[in-house]
N, C-alpha and C positions, 0 to 999 in steps of 0.2 A: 294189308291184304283184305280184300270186300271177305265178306262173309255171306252165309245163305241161316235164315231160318226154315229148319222144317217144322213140321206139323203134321201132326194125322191123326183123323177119328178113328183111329183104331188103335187107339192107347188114351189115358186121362187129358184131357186139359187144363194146362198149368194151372195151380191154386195160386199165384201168384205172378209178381212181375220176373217173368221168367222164362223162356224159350221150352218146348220139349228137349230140342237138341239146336247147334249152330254147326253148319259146315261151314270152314275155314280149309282153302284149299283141299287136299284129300285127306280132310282128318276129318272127323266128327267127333263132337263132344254132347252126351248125350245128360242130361239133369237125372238127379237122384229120382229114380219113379219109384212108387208107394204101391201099397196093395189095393187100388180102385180101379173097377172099371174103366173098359170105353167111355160109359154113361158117368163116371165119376162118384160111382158108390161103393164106398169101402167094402170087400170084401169079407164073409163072415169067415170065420174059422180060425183053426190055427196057424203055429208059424209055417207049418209045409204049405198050407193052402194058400196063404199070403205070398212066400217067397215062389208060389208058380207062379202069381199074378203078375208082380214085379217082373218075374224074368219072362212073362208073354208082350208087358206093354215094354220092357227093352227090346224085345226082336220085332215090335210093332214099329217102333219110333224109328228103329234103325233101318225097317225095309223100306220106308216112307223117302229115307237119303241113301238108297238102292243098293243096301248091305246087309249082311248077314254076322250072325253072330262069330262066324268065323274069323271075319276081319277085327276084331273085337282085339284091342293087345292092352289094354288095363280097364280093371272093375273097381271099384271099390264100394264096400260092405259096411255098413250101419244096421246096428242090432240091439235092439233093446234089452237083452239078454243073453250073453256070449254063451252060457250053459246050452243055447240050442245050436251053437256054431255045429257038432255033429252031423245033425237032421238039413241044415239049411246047406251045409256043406255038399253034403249028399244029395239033395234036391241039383245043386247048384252045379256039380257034376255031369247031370243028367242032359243039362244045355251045351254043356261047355266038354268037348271035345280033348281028352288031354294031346291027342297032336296038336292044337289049337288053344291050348290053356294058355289064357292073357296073364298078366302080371296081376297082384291083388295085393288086396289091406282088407283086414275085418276088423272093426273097431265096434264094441261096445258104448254104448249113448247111453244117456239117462232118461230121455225121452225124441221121441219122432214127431214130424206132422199128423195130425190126427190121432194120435197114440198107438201108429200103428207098429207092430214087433220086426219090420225090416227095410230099407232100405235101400237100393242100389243105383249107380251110376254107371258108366263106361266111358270110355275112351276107343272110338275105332278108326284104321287107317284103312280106304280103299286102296287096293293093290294095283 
């Protein structure tokens, strides 16, 4: 099955050999984003400030392959400190629609890219 890369300056550009996201017929798979900028500067603050960053450049990446976080039906969670799973939970909520809550994993790490405190990926199907 071809596949499509997307891309958009309106989330980071990959720190590495890496896609932001790949469409594959009507799925998209979208790469862990971090808490950096458009511009690709880490983000000051804490884990609430970080984890909205993360979830603005996932609804960036995903409008770019002409979706919305609705379509979204698995996330998965990297956290350098599950003690903040509460807060990021709750951030994470605020996006995430429970008529439209994807499947999930939050997994505690020992360290991230850039040392930063979260994580996140997706998985979305256009309907």
């Amino acid at each position: 099955m071809p596949h499509q890369i997307i891309l958009t300056d309106q989330a980071p550009a990959p720190i590495g050999p890496y896609s932001q996201a790949v469409k594959a017929g009507n799925t998209v798979y979208v790469s862990g984003q971090i808490p950096l900028d458009a511009a690709g500067q880490l983000v000051a603050g804490d884990v609430a400030a970080q984890t909205h960053q993360v979830l603005k450049n996932l609804t960036a990446v995903l409008a770019a392959a002409g979706l919305t976080l609705t379509d979204v039906v698995k996330c998965s969670i990297f956290v350098k400190d599950l003690g903040n799973f509460n807060l990021i939970n709750e951030i994470y909520g605020s996006y995430f629609s429970t008529d439209y809550a994807p499947a999930r994993e939050t997994v505690e790490v020992s360290r991230l890219p850039k040392d930063v405190q979260v994580e996140i990926s997706c998985i979305a199907v256009k309907q």
